[in-house]
C-alpha positions as CSV (number, residue, x, y, z in Angstrom):
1,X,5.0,-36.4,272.5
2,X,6.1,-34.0,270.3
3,X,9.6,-33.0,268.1
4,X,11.0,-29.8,268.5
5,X,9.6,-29.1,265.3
6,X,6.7,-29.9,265.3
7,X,6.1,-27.9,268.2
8,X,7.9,-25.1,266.6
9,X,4.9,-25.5,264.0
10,X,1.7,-26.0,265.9
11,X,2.7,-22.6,268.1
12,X,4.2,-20.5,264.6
13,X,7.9,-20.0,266.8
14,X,11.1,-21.2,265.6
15,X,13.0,-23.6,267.4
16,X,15.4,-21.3,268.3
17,X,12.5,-19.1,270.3
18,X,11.4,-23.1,271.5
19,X,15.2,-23.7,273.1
20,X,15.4,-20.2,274.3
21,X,11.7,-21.1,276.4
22,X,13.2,-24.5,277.5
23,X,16.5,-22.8,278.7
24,X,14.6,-19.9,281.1
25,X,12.6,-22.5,282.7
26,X,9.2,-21.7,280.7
27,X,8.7,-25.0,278.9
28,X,9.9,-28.6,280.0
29,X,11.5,-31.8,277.3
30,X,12.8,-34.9,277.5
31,X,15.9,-36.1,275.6
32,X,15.0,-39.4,273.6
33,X,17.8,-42.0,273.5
34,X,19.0,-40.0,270.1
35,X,19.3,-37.1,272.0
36,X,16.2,-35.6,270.2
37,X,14.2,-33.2,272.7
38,X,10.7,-34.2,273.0
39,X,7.9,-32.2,274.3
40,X,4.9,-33.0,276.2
41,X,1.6,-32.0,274.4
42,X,0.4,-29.4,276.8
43,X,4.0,-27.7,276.0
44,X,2.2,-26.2,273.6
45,X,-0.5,-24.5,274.8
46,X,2.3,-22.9,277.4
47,X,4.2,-21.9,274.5
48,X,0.8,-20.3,272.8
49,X,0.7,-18.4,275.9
50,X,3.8,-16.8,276.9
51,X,3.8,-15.7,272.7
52,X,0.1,-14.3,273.7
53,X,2.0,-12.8,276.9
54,X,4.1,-11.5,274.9
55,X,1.9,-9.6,272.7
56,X,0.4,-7.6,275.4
57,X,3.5,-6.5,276.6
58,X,4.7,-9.1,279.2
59,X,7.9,-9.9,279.5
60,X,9.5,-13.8,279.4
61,X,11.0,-12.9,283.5
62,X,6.9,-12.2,283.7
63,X,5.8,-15.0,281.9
64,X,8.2,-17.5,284.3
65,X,6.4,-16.7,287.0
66,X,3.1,-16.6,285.3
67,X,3.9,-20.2,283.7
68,X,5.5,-21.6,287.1
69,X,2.2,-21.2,289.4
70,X,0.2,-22.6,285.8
71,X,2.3,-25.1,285.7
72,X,1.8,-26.0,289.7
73,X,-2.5,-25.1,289.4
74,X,-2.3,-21.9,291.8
75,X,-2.9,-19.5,289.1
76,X,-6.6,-18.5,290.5
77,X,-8.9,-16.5,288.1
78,X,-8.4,-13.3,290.4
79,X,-4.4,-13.5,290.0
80,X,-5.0,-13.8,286.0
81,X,-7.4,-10.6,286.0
82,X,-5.0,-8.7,288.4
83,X,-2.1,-9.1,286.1
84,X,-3.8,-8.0,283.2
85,X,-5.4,-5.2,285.0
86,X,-1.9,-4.4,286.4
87,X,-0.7,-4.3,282.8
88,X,-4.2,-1.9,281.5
89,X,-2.8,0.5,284.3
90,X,0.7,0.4,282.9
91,X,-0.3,0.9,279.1
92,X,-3.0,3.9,280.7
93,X,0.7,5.8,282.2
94,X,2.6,4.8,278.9
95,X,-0.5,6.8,277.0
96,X,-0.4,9.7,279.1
97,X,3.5,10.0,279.1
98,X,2.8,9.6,275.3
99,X,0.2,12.6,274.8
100,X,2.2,14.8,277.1
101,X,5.5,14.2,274.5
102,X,3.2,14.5,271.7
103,X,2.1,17.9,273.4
104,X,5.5,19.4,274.1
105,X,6.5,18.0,270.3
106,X,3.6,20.3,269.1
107,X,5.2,23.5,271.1
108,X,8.3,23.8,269.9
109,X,7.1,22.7,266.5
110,X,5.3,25.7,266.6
111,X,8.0,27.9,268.7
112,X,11.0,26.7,265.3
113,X,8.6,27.1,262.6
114,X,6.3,29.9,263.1
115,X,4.8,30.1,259.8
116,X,3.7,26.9,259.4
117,X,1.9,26.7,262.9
């Protein structure tokens, strides 16, 4: 079993960001008889995920659901490479909405400073 700290330090969060995971449902404790929270092992490689989920653009309402069917073994290979390919398709729209602002940004640059175009 591990301290709140010392799973705040095998997974590089804070405690606070380990409380926050514990109070939306994403990771699980027990209280000790001092009231100390103490976390399962496998806690951390949950918390090492949703911080991975995270980084790819996930949000922690998409990591519940994500962590819940982990959690219960129905997250199937195929689920796992739809939600990622779910996620490529909405960073793909992000880019294009991104190189058409880029485009119009360009226009009027050119339309208010005419010399420098």
């Amino acid at each position: 079993m591990l301290k709140i700290g010392d799973l705040a330090n095998r997974t590089g969060v804070s405690t606070d960001t380990i409380r926050l995971y514990e109070k939306r449902g994403l990771i699980r404790s027990e209280r000790m008889a001092n009231g100390y929270r103490v976390f399962d092992p496998q806690m951390e490689r949950f918390v090492k995920l949703i911080r991975q989920g995270q980084s790819v653009g996930f949000t922690l309402r998409e990591m519940e659901g994500v962590v819940a069917r982990l959690s219960d073994g129905a997250l199937s290979t195929e689920e796992t490479a739809a939600l990622i390919k779910e996620r490529i398709q909405s960073v793909d729209i992000k880019l294009s909405e991104l190189a058409e602002l880029r485009t119009t940004l360009v226009d009027l640059y050119g339309r208010a400073c005419p010399l420098r175009g």
